[in-house]
N, C-alpha and C positions, 0 to 999 in steps of 0.2 A: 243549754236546753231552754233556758226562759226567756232567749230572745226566739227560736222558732216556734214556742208556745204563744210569744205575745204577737207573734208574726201569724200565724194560722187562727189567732184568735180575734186578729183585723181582720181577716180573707174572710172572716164567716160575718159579721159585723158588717164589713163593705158590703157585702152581695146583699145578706138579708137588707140590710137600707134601702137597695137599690131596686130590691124584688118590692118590697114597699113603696116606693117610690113613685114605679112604675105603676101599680094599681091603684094609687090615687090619681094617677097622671089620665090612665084608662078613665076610671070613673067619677072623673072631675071634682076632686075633693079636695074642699080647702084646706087640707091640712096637710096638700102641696104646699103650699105657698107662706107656710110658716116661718120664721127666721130660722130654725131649729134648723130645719130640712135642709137648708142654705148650708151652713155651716159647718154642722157636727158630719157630716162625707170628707169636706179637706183633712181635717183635720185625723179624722182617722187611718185617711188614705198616706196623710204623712209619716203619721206614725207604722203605716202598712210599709209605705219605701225606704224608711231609715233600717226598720227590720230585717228588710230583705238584703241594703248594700251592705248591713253589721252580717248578716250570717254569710253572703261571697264572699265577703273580706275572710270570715273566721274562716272558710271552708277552701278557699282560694279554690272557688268556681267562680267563672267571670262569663258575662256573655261574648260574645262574639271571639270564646276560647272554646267553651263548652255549649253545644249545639243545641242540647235540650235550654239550656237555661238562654241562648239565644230564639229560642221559639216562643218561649216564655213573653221575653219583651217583648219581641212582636206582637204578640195574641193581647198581650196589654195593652198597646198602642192602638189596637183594633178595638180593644174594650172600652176604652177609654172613649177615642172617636164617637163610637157606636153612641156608648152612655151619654155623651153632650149631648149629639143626635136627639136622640129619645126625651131626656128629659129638660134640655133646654132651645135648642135650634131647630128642631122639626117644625117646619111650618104647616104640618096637619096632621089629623091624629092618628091617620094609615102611616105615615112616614114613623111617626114615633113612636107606635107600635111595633112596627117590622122591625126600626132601630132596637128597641128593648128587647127583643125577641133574640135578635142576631146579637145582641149585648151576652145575653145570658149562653150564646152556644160558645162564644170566647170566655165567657169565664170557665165554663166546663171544661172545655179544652185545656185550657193554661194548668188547672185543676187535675185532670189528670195525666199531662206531661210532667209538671211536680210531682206527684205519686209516683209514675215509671219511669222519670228518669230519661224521657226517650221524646221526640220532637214527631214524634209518627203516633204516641200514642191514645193522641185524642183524633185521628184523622178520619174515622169511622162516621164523624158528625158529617 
């Protein structure tokens, strides 16, 4: 149980970071550009991915076994994309917007296919 406490407790951690992130990236705020801002995301996100391969390993759900948890990676791989988009490669700030925007509808998704277990059940977005 204390690795998908610390695991759920990254998932809420990364997003809020990145919901902040993103509205200084919006409204031009230096406290984008802080080393902090740089940093404390890998780091968290490593700790978010060591957590998730300890609890398949413990659970022996693996992706590309188990369907939901292959939807999962995908939507991360879309999140992820998106997130650089938005907050480092968008070369305007309609691009980095719609990127952050479309960021946060893969997180939800991924978010609530962990909850139901089901690769359909974020598909409403």
């Amino acid at each position: 149980m204390l690795v998908k406490y610390i695991h759920v407790t990254c998932v809420v951690i990364t997003f809020v970071l990145f919901f902040i992130r993103g509205l200084w990236m919006i409204f031009d705020s230096p406290l984008a550009r802080q080393k902090w801002t740089r940093r404390l995301p890998p780091v968290i996100d490593t700790v978010l991915l060591v957590s998730a391969t300890i609890l398949a390993i413990t659970l022996h759900q693996y992706p590309f076994v188990h369907s939901w948890l292959t939807a999962k990676v995908i939507g991360l791989l879309f999140y992820i994309g998106l997130g650089m988009l938005a907050i480092t490669y968008g070369h305007s700030k309609k691009i980095r917007i719609t990127a952050w925007v479309l960021a946060q509808l893969c997180f939800v998704y991924i978010v609530l296919v962990a909850l139901n277990k089901s690769p359909s059940a974020g598909l409403w977005l």
